[in-house]
TIFIGU-886957 format. One record per atom (N, C-alpha, C, CB): z, y, x. Coordinates in steps of 0.02 Angstrom, whole numbers, plus 50000, padded with zeros to 5 digits. Glycine has a CB too. Example, Ala and Ser with C-alpha at 12.3 -4.5 7.8 and 13.67 -1.06 7.14 Angstrom:
2
503904971650660 503904977550615 503904983550660 504524977650565 503544988850642 503574994750684 503945000250645 502864997050704 
This chain:
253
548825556855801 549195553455854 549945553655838 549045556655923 550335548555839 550945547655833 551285550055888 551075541855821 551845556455865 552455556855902 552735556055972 552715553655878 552645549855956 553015545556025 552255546856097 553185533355992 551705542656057 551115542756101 551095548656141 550495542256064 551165556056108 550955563456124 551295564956171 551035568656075 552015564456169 552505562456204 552475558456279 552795559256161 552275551656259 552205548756313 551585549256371 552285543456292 550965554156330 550595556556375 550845564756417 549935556656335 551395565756395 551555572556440 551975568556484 551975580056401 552025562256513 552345561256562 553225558356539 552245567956601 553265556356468 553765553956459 553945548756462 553885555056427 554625543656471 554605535656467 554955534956407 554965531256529 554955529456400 555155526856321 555995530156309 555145516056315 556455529456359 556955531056343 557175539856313 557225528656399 556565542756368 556505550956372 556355553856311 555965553456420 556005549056279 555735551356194 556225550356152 555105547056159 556575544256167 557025542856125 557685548556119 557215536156145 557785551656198 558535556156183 558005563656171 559325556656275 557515564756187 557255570256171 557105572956092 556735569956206 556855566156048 556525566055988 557625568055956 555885555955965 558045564455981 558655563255936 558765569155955 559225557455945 558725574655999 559005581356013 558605586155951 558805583956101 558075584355948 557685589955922 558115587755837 556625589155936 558375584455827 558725580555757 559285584955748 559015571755766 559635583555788 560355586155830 560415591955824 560435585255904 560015594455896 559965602355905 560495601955972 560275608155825 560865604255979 561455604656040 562005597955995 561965615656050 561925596156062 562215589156058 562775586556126 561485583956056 563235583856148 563645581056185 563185575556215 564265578856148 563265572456282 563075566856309 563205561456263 563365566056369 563955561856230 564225554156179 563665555456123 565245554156134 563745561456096 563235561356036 562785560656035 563145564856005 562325559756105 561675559156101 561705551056117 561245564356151 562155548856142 562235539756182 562335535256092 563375538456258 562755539556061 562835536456003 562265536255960 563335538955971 561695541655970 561285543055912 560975538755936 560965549555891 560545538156021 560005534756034 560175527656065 559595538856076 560745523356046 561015519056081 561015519056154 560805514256061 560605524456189 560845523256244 561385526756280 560415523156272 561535519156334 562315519956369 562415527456398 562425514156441 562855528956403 563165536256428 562795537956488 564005536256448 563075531256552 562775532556635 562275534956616 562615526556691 561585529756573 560995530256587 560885539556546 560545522556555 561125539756488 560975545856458 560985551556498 561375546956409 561575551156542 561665557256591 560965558056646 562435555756638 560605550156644 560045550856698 559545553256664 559825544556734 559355550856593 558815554356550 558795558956544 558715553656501 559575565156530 559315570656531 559265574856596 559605573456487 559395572956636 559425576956704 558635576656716 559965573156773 558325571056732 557465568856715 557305574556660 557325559256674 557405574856594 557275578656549 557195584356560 557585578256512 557905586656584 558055593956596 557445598056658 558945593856629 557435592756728 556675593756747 555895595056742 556625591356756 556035589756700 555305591456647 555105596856616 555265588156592 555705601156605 555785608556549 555735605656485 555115615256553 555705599456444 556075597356393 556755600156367 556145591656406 557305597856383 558025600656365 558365608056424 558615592456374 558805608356403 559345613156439 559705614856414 559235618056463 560425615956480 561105614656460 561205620156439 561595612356506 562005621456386 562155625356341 562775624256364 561955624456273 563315629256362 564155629756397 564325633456350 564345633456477 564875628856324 565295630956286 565965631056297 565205628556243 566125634756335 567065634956347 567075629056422 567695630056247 567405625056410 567195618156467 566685612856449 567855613156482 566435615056398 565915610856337 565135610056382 565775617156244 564825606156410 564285604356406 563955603256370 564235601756423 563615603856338 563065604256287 562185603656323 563225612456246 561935598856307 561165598756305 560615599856228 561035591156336 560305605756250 559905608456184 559135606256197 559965617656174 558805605656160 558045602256168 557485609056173 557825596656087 557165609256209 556565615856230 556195615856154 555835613356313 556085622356127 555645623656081 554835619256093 555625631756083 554765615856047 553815611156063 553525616856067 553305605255991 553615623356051 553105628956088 553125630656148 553135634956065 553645631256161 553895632656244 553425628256284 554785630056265 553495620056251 553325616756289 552595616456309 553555612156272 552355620656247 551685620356269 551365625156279 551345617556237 551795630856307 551675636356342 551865634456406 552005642156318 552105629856434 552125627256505 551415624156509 552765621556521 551525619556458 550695613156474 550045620456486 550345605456358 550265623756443 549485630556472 549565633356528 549345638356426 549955635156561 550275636356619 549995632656686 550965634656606 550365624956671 550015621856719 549285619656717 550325617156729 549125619356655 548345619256652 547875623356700 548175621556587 548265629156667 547895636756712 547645636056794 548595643756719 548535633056798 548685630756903 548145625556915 549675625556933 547915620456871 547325613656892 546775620256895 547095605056813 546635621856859 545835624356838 545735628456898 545715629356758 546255632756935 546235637356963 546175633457050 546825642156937 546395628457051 546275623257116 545665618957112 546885618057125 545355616657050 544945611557059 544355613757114 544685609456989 543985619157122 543565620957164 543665618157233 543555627457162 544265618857259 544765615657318 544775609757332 545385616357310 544595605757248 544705600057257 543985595657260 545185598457209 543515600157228 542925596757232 542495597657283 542605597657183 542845601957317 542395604457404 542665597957436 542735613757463 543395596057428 543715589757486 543395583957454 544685588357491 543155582957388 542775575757382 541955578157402 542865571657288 541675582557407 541155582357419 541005581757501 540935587357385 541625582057533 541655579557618 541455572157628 542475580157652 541575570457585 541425560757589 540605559757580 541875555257504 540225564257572 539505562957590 539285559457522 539385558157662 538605557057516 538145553857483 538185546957443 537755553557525 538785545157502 539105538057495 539255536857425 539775537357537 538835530857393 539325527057329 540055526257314 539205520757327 540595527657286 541075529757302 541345521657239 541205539457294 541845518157263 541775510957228 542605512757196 541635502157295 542975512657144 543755511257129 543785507057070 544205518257114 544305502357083 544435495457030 544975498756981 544815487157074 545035498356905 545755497156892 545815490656855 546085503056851 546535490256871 546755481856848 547295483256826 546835475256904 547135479056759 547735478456721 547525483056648 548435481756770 547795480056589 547585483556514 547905490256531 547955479556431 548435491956569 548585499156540 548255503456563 549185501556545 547955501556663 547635505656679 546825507956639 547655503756741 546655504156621 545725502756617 545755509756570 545305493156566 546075513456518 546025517256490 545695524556523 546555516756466 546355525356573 546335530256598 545715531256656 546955530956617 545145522156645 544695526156697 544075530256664 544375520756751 544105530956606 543705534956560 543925541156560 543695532756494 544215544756573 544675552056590 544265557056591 545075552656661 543855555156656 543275559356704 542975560456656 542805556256766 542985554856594 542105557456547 542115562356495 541695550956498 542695563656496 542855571756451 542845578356471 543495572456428 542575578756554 542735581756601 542125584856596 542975578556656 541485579856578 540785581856598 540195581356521 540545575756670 540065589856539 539685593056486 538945585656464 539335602456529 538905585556410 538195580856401 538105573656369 537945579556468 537795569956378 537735560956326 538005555656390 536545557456295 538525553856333 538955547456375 538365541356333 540115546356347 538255536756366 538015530656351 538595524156335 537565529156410 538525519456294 538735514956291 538585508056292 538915516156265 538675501756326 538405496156298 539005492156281 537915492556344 539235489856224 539895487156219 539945481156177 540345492056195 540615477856179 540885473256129 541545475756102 540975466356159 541345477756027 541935482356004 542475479156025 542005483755929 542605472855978 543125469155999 543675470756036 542935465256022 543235470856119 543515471856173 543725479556169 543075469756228 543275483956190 543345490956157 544195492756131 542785490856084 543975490656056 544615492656022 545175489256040 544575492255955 545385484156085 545845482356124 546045485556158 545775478656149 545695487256224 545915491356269 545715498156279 545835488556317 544935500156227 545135509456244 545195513056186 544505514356288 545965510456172 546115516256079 546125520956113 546935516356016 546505522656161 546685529356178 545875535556178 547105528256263 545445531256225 544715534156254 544515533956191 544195529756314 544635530156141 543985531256061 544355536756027 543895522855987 544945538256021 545135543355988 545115550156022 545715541955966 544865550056096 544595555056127 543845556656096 544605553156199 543585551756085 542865552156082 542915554756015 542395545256095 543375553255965 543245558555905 543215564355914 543645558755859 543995566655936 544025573455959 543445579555998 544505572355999 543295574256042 542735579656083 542075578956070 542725579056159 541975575755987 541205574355988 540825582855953 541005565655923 540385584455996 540045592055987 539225591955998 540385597556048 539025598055985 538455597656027 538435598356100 538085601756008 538995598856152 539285597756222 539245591356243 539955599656229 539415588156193 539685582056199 539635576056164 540165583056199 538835571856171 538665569056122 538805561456132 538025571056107 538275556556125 538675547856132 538225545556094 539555545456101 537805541356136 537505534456094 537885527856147 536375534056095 537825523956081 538075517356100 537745509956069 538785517956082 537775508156109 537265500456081 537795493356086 536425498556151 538015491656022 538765489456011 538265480355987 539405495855925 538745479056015 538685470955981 538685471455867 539755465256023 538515466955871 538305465955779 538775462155754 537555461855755 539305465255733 539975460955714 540185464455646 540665461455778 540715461455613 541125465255565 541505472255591 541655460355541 541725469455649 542215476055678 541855480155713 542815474455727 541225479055731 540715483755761 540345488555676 539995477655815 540235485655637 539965488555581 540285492655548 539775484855544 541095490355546 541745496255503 541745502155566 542845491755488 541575498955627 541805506355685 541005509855685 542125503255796 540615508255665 540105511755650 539795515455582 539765508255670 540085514555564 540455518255478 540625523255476 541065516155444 541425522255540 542035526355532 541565533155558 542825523555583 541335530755629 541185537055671 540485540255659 541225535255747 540195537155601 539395542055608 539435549055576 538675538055562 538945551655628 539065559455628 538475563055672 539845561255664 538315568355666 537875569555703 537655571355768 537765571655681 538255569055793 538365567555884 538305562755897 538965568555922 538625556955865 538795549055886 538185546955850 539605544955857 537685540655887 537255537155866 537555528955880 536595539655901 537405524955842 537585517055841 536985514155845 537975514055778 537025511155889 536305506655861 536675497855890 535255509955922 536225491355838 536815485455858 536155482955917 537145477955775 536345478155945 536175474655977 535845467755974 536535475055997 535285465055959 534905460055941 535435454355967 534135460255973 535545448555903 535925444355921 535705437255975 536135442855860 535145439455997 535075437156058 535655437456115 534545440156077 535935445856126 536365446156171 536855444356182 536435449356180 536925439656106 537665439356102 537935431456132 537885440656017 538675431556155 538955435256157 538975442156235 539415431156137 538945449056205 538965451656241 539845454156264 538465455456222 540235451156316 540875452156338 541175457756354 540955449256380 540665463256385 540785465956438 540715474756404 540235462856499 541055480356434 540915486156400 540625490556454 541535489156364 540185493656438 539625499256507 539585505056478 538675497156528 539785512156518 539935518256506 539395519256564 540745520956508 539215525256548 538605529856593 538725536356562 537695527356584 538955541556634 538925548456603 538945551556676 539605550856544 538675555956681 538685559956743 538095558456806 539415558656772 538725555356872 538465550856915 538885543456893 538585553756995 538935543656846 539545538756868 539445532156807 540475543656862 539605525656842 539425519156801 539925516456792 538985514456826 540385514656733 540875511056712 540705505056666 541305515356684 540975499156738 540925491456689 541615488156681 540415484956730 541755486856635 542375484556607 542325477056595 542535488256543 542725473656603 542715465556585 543525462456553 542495460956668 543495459756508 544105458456491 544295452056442 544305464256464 543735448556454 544055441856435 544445437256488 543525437656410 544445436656550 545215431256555 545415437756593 545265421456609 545405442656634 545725446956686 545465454156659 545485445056770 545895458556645 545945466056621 545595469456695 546905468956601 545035470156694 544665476556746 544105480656756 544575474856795 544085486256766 543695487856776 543365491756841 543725489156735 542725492456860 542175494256936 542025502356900 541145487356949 542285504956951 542015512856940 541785516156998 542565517656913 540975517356995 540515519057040 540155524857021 540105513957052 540345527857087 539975537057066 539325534557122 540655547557104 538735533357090 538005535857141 537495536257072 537645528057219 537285545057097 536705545157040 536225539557030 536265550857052 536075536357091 535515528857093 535675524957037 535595523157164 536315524457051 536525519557020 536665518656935 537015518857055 536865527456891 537075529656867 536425527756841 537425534456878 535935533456865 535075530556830 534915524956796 534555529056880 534905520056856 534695513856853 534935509756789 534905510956913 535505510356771 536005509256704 535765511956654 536705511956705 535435518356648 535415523556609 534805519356572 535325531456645 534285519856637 533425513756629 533795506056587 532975509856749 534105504656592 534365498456559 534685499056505 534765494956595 534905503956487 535185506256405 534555507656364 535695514056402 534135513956418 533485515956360 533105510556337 532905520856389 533025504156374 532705498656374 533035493956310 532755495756448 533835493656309 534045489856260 534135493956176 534715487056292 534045501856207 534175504956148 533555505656103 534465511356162 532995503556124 532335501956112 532175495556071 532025501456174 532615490256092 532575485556037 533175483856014 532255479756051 533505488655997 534025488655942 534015492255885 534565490255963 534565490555836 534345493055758 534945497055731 534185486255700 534915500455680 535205502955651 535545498555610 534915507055632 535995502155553 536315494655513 535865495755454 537315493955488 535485499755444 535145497055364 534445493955410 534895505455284 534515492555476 533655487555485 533945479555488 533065489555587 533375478655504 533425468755539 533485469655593 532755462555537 533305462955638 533505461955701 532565464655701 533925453155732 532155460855656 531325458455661 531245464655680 530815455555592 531215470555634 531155475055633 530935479555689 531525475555610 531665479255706 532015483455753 531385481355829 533055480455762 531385475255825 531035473155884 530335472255877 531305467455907 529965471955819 529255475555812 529315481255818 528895474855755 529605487755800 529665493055810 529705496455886 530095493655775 
């Protein structure tokens, strides 16, 4: 993962990386010296690092009447991120008693828009066991780089993944990249095609994604429902193939 990305998932904005990454260059630096290094204007610099300085990123350094901003050791910083980790882990119980007040009820949330749709895959790193897939890479590798380079990371015997991918060029190199003995591929009889749409199943919970003219996706927690999906994968994963079969094959088999 690049730099900037790692960065911008601890809650940074584009500008914040920019005077943070030029400090760590620097070291103790002046407001001008940092406005000059990172082109940005003075006003705004003084707002980045004050934001910064919040974050526990930077902190000020006095020298005589000298202001000085110095950049937090990346260990420090991630002796905070364990820190607050600790504070989630130590509340979630708290938190899963107040969603379990909402009863039995199917629980329905949309996201819209390419940047959100990523983050509604989050939950599925959360929960021990086999995520399902029905997908169109295509789409996929458009909108969930972030979620596929999760799925490298956490692939275990915890944490396994079959997926039943459309039969493409870019479905065949991403089924290459990732085989392993967690991740299973199997393609999809070109009957289905074109298949548009991407379907996650893990837990209770059913994620359908759509993204040819409008970026969105339906995220529904009911075990019924979760099942019912699950019955419709085993069903398609049944007449699908590997890449050294046929389609014939696959579907006499």
């Amino acid at each position: 993962m690049e730099t900037a990305e790692v960065l911008h998932s601890l809650g940074l904005d584009q500008k914040e990386i920019m005077v943070y990454t030029a400090l760590l260059e620097l070291g103790e630096a002046t407001v001008l010296n940092i406005s000059r290094k990172t082109t940005v204007k003075r006003p705004t610099a003084y707002l980045v690092l004050s934001s910064l300085e919040s974050k526990g990123f930077v902190s000020k350094v006095f020298k005589g009447k000298r202001v000085l901003f110095a950049p937090q050791h990346p260990k420090k910083i991630l002796t905070e991120a364990e820190i607050r980790l600790k504070q989630i882990k130590e509340t979630i119980p708290q938190f899963e008693a107040m969603m379990q007040q909402t009863g039995n009820r199917p629980r329905v949330m949309i996201y819209e828009g390419k940047d959100a749709l990523d983050k509604a895959f989050d939950e599925t790193f959360l929960i021990k066991g086999e995520v399902l897939f029905m997908s169109n890479m295509e789409l996929v590798q458009n909108i969930f780089s972030r979620t596929l380079q999760k799925l490298s990371y956490a692939s275990s015997p915890e944490f396994r993944t079959r997926e039943v991918i459309d039969d493409s060029e870019i479905s065949r190199a991403y089924a290459k990249q990732i085989a392993g003995s967690y991740r299973q591929v199997r393609f999809m009889p070109k009957a289905f095609s074109p298949f548009a749409t991407d379907i996650g199943i893990f837990g209770n919970t059913t994620l359908i994604t759509s993204g040819k003219k409008e970026y969105f996706t339906v995220k529904i927690e009911s075990e019924e429902i979760a099942n019912a999906f699950r019955a419709m994968f085993e069903a398609m994963w049944q007449i699908s193939y590997e890449s050294n079969q046929t389609v014939d094959k696959a579907i006499s088999s």
